[in-house]
C-alpha positions in Angstrom: -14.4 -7.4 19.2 -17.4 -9.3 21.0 -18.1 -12.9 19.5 -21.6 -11.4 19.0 -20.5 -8.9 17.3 -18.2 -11.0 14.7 -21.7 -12.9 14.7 -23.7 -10.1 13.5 -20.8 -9.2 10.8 -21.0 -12.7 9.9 -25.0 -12.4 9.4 -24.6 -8.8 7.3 -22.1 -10.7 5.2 -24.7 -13.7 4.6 -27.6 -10.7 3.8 -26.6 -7.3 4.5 -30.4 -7.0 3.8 -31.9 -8.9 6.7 -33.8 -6.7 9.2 -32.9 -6.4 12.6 -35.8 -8.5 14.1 -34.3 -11.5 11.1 -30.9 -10.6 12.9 -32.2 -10.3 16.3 -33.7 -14.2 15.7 -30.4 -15.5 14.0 -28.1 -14.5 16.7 -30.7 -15.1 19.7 -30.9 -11.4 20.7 -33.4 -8.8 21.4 -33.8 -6.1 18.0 -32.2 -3.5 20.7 -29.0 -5.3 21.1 -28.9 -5.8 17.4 -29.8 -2.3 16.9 -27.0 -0.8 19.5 -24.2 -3.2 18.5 -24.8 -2.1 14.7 -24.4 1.1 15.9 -21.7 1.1 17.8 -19.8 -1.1 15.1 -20.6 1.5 12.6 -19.2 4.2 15.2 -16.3 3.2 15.8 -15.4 1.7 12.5 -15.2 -1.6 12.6 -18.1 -1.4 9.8 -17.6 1.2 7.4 -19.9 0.6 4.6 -22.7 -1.5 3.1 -22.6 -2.2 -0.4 -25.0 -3.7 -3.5 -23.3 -6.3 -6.2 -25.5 -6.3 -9.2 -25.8 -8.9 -12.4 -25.0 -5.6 -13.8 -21.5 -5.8 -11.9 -20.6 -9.3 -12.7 -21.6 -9.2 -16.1 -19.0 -6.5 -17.3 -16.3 -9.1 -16.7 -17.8 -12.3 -17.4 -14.2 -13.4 -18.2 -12.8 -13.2 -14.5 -8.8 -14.9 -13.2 -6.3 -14.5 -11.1 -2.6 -14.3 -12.5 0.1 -14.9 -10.0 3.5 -13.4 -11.5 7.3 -14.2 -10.3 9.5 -11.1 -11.5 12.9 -11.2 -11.7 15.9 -9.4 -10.0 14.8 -5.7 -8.8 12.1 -5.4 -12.0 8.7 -5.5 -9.7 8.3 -1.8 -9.4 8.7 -1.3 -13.2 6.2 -3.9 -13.9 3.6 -2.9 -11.2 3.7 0.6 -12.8 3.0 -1.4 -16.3 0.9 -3.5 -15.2 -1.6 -0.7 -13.4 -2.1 0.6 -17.0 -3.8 -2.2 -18.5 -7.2 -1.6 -18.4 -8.4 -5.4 -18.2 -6.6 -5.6 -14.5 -9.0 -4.8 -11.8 -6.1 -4.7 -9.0 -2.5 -5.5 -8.8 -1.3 -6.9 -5.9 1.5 -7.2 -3.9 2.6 -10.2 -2.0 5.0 -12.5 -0.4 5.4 -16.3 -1.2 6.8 -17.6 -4.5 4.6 -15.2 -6.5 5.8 -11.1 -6.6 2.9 -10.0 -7.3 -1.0 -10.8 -7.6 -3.3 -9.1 -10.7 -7.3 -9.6 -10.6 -8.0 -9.7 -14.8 -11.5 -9.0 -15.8 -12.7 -9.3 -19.9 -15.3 -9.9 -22.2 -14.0 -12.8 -23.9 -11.7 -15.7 -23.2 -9.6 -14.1 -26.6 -9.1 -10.9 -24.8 -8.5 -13.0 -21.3 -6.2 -15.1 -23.1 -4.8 -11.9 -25.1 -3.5 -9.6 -21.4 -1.7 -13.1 -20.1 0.1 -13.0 -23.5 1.3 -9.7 -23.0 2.1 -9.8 -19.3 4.3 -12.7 -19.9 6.2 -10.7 -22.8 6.8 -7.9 -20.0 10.9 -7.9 -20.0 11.7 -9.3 -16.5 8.4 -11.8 -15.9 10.0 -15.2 -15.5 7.0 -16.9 -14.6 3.5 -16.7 -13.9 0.0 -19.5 -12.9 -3.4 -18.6 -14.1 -6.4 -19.6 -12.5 -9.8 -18.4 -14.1 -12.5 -17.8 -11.8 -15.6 -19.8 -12.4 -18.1 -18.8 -9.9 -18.4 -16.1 -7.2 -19.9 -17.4 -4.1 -19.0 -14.4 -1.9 -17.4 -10.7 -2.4 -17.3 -8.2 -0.1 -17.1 -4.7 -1.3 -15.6 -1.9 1.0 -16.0 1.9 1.1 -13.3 4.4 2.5 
């Protein structure tokens, strides 16, 4: 990919709103090489989607962390399965490191918040976990497939 291109992604991430002659000006380009490039990017995939975060979005979860979990022994596929049918956990993750696996927990209330990290730790074969809560979203990016 074209450093002006990782430019312009850059610029859509900062306002996926901006017009082309606001893009055209940021990247010191003509609206027509804005224009093509976003084209192209779109054809052949590189950008897939654009996408709207609303108050609407961030207010169902206003309780928002991230639970890192260590499992123990051969357990993690059991406990993925579990874990995918709480409804407070917006993803469960996968990942290498000291942690097994990486859950994105979204509530109301701190009690509720506080209530899924109590039962995730009683999961037979979680040996340890690390919370962190989220206190304020400066950037998400949303994807479409």
């Amino acid at each position: 990919m074209h450093s002006l291109d990782e430019a312009l992604i850059v610029a859509l991430r900062e306002d996926a709103r901006a017009s082309l002659s606001d893009l055209a000006a940021t990247l010191g380009v003509s609206r027509t090489t804005v224009r093509n490039r976003l084209a192209r990017l779109r054809d052949d995939g590189d950008i897939v989607g654009f996408t709207v975060v609303t108050r609407a979005d961030v207010a169902a979860d206003p309780v928002r962390g991230l639970m890192m979990i260590e499992i123990e022994g051969r357990g993690t596929e059991r406990i993925t399965r579990t874990l995918a049918g709480f409804a407070q956990l917006r993803a469960v993750h996968s990942t290498n490191g000291r942690w097994d696996v990486i859950v994105e927990i979204g509530t109301r209330t701190l009690e509720e918040f506080d209530e899924v990290l109590a039962r995730i730790r009683k999961l037979e074969g979680v040996v340890a976990s690390e919370t962190s809560l989220l206190l304020k979203t400066r950037k998400t990016v949303h994807t479409t497939a």
